[in-house]
N, C-alpha and C positions, 0 to 999 in steps of 0.2 A: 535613502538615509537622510532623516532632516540637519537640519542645522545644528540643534541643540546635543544632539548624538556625536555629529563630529566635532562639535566643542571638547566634547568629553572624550573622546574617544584622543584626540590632538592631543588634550592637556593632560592624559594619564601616561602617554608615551612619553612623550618627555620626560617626566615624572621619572618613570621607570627607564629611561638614558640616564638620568642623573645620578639616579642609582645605581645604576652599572655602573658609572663613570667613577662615582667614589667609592665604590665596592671596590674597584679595582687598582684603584690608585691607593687606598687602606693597605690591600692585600698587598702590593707592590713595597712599602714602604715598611710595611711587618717584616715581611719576608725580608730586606735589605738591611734591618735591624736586627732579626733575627740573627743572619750572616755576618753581621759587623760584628755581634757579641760572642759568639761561637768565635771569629777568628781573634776576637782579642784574648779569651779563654785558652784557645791554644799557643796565641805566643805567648801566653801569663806562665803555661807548661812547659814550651819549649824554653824558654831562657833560663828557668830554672832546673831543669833536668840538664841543661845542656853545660848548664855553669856547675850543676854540682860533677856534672862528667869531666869538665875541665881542669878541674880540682885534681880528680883523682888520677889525673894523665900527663899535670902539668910537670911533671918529671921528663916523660918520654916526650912530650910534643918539645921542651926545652931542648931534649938531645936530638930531638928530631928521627925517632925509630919509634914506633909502631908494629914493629915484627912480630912481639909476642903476642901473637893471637889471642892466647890462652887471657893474659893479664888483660890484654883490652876490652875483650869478649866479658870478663868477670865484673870487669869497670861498668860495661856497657846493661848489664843483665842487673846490677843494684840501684842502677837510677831509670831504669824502663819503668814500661808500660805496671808490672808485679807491683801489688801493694800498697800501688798510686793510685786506682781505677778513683772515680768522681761520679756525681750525679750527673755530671754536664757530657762526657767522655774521658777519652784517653788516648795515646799514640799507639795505635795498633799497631805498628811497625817502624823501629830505627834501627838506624843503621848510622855507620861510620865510614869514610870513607878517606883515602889516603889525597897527597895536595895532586896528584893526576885525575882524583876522582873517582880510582879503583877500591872495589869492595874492602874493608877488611875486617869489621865484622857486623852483627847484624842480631838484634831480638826480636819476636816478634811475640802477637798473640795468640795461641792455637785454637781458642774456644771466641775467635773473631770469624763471624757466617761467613764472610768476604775475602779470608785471609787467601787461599787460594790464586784468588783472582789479581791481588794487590798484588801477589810476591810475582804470577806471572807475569802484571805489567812490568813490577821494577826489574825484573829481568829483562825483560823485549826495551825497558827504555834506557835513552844513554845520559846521567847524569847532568846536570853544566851547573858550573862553578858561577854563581853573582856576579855578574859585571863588577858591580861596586864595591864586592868584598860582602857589604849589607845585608840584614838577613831577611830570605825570601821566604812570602808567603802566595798562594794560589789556591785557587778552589780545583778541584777534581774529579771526573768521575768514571769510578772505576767499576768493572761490573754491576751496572745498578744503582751503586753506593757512590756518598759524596763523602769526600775525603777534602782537609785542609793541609796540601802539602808545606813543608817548612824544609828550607836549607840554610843552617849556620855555621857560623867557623868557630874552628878552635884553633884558639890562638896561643904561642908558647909565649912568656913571663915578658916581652920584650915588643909584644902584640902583632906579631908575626905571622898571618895563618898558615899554622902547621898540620891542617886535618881542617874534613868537614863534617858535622852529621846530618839526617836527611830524615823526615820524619813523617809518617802520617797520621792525623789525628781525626777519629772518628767520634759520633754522637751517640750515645746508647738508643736503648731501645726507649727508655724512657724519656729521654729528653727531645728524643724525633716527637712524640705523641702529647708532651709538652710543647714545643715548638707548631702542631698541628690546631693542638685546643688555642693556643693563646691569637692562633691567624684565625680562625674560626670565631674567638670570643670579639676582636679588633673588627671582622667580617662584621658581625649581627649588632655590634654598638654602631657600626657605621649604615649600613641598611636601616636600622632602628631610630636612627637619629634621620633619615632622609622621610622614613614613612610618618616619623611623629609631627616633623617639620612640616610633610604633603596634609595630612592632616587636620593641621595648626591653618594653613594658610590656604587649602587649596579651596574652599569654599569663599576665598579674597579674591584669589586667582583667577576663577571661574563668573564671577562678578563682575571684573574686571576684564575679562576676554568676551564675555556678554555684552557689554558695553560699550566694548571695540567695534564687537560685530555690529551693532547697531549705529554706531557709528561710522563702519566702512560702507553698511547696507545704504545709510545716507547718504552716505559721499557718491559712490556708485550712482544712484536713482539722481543726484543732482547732475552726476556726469552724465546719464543716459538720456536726460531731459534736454540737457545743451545742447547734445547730439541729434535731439530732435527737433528741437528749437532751429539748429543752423541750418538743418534739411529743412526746414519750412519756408526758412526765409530764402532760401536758391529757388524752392519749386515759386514762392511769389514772384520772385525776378523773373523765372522763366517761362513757367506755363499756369502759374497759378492755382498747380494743387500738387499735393506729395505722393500723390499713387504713387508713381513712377518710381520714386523713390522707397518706398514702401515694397514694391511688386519686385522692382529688381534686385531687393536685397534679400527677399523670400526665394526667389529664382536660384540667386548666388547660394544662398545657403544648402540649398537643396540638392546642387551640384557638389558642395565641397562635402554635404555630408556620403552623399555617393562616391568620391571620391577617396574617402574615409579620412580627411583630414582631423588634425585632433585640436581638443576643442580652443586652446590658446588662438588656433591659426584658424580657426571660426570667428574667434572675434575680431580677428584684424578683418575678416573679410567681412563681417557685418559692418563695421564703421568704417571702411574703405568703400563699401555698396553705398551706404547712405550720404556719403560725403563724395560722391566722383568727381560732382560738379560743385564743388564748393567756391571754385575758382571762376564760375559765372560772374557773381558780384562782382569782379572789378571789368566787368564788362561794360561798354555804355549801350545805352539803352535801343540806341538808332543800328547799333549791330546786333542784339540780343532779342529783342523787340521785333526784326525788318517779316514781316511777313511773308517775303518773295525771297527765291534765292542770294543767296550771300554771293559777291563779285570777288574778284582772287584779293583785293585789297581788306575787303571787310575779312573774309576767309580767315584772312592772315591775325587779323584782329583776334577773332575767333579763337582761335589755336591758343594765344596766349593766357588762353583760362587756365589751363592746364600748370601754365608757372604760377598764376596767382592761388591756384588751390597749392599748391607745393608750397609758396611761400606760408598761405596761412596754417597748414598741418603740421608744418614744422617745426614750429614755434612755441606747441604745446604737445609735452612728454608724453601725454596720454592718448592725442590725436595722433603722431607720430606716426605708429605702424599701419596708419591709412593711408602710407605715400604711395608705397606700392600700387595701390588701385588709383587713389588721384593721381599721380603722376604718367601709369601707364594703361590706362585705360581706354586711349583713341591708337596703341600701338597695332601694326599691323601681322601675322608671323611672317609674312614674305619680304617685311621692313620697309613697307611703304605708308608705315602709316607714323603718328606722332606721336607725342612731341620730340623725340631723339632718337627715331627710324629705326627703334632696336627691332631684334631678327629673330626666330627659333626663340629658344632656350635665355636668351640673352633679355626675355620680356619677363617679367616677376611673373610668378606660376598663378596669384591672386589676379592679376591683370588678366590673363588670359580665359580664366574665369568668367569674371565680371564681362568681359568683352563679349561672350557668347549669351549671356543672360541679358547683358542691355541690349542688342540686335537684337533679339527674340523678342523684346517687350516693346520695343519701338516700331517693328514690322507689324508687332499686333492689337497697339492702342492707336486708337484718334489722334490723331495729330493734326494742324490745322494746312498742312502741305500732302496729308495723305492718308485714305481710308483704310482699316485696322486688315492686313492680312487673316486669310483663314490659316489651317495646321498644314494643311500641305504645302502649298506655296512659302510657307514661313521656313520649314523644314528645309524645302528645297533651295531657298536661298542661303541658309546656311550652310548646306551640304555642297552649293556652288563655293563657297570661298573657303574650305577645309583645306588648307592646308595653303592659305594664301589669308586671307585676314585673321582665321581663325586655328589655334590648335587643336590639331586632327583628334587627340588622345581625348579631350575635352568633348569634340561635338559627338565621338564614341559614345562618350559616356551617359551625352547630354540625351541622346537619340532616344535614349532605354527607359529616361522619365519625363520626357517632354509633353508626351498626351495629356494624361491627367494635369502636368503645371498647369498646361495651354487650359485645358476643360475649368479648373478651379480659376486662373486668375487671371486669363486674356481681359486686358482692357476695365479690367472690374476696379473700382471704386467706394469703395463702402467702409461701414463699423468693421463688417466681419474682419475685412483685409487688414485693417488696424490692428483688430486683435491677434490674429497670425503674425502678425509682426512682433507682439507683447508677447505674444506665446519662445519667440526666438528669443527676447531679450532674455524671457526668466531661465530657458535651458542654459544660456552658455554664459552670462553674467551672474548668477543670484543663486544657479541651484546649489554649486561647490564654492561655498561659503571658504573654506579651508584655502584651495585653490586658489581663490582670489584675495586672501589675506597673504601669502606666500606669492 
């Protein structure tokens, strides 16, 4: 997939997030509108049904008796749901109830789909009286059906409550499919309004993220040149060419790609491999230089590359996750080795790595203390410190592709090896344009 593809492919997802994102937060804000209107609809019914029912009881609620059934029931059945119905809904079921909260009488609607199922909730449920006297409202749903339930008081002439009524108010048929169209119409203005905007803008967009890319591709290529710039100037301090540097970061990669490491953790190991010895330069020259064995004092000199590379990687965000390998790259697994005698598991996994690919290139290049081992002898010296300098699981692994490395890049020096090295940078820097923008 080139670059220009996942330009496009990046900038249309999002696109289409943000769509969904205000698709849904329209729909959310409809609908919560839609509910807020609906429940002001029904207390605009209930207070009015409720007050003209007050009206016609404020006799009894005064004396405080409600016994005649018959008279409440007739009170109750002239201000119901009958003859009131609306576009919007109606109270599909009220009722009255005494100041204990027990029945005393009740209307309903018989030609309501739901009635059934409403009269068996309010049967199976137990009434409660307002905290605050106040009158309540709540959403419900009852077999299927949303209902806005209401509880108010009736109060005798002196404001007293003497009674309650209880009430459910349902949406027709037609105003559900009204209330559907107008979330649907809020839907497609708001969709409508993101595709006209994508549109409008996204050929800016896409301009603009080109531009980027070309500009991180630069940024990138400036950083991968520095990276190879300061691997130039270690190999001049030290032996005066970059194979090495070159060869054991082809090596390293070639293990971690067997390994199946993924590709982020590829590139710390490629800029960990190129940089191990970064920390050479603050070496002097009379210990870096000495052509004969190093004595425990020089030795000691020696060793402290390892803090001068840590000190310089650390310093820059980008260099950073090459500590790992500069920092641990002379460890031993038996913890005899340095620069802080870590043990097993306790050695960064990239260290361990690098460890087995720079022994392998160093046993089988020129050196100017010792002639380039052949594959077996090199083999065999690694498979002597398995599980003592080196980890076991790694030289595993390393065993199964070591031929052909040995065959293609023992000791080699050339263009070609360069470009195997350019070939690693384009895989796991430059291919996932996306990935390295994130």
């Amino acid at each position: 997939m080139n670059q220009a593809r996942q330009l496009h492919l990046h900038l249309l997802g999002r696109l289409v997030l943000v769509a969904a994102v205000v698709s849904v937060a329209v729909g959310a804000l409809v609908v919560h509108n839609e509910s807020a209107r609906l429940k002001d609809v029904a207390k605009d019914r209930a207070f009015v049904r409720i007050g003209t029912l007050r009206v016609m009881l404020l006799d009894r609620l005064d004396a405080g008796d409600l016994s005649d059934d018959e008279a409440v029931e007739k009170a109750l059945k002239t201000v119901a749901y009958k003859g009131i119905k609306v576009s919007t809904g109606h109270y599909v079921l009220i009722r009255i109830l005494g100041p204990t909260m027990q029945e005393i009488a009740r209307s309903t609607d018989p030609s309501h789909a739901g009635i059934e199922a409403l009269e068996a909730h309010v049967g199976a449920s137990t009434p409660m009286a307002p905290a605050t006297g106040e009158p309540q409202f709540d959403d419900r749903t009852i077999g299927g059906r949303s209902y806005i339930h209401s509880v108010l008081s009736l109060a005798d002439s002196e404001g007293h409550v003497a009674a309650w009524a209880e009430g459910f108010f349902s949406t027709t048929p037609e105003e559900d499919r009204a209330a559907w169209h107008r979330l649907l119409v809020a839907l497609g203005v708001a969709v409508g309004t993101v595709l006209a905007t994508t549109a409008l803008l996204y050929p800016i967009i896409l301009q603009l993220l080109h531009r980027l890319a070309r500009l991180s591709v630069s940024l990138l290529d400036s950083n991968l040149e520095m990276l190879q710039v300061i691997g130039r100037a270690i190999a001049k301090r030290d032996s005066d060419t970059d194979a090495h540097n070159y060869r054991v970061t082809i090596l390293s990669t070639r293990i971690g790609e067997a390994l199946g490491l993924d590709d982020a953790t590829m590139r710390s190991l490629v800029k960990g491999a190129l940089l191990h010895d970064v920390g050479k330069i603050g070496i002097t020259d009379s210990v870096l230089l000495k052509p004969g064995r190093l004595d425990e004092t020089e030795f000691g000199v020696m060793k402290q590359h390892v803090k001068h590379g840590l000190d310089i990687v650390n310093r820059s965000a980008w260099l950073k996750d090459s500590a790992a390998i500069v920092g641990g790259h002379h460890e031993k697994f038996d913890g005899s080795g340095y620069y802080q005698g870590l043990k097993g598991d306790e050695i960064p996994f990239l260290a361990r790595i690098f460890t087995v690919a720079d022994v392998f290139d160093a046993v089988t290049s020129h050196r100017p203390y010792h002639t380039p081992m052949g594959f077996d002898d090199a083999m065999n010296l690694l498979a002597a410190g398995r599980g003592t300098h080196f980890d076991p699981a790694i030289i595993d692994v390393f065993g199964g592709i070591a031929r052909p490395l040995f065959d293609t890049y023992a000791d080699r020096d050339d263009e070609g090896l360069r470009n195997d090295y350019a070939v690693i940078l384009q895989r796991y820097y430059k291919t996932d344009l996306t990935a390295f923008m994130s």
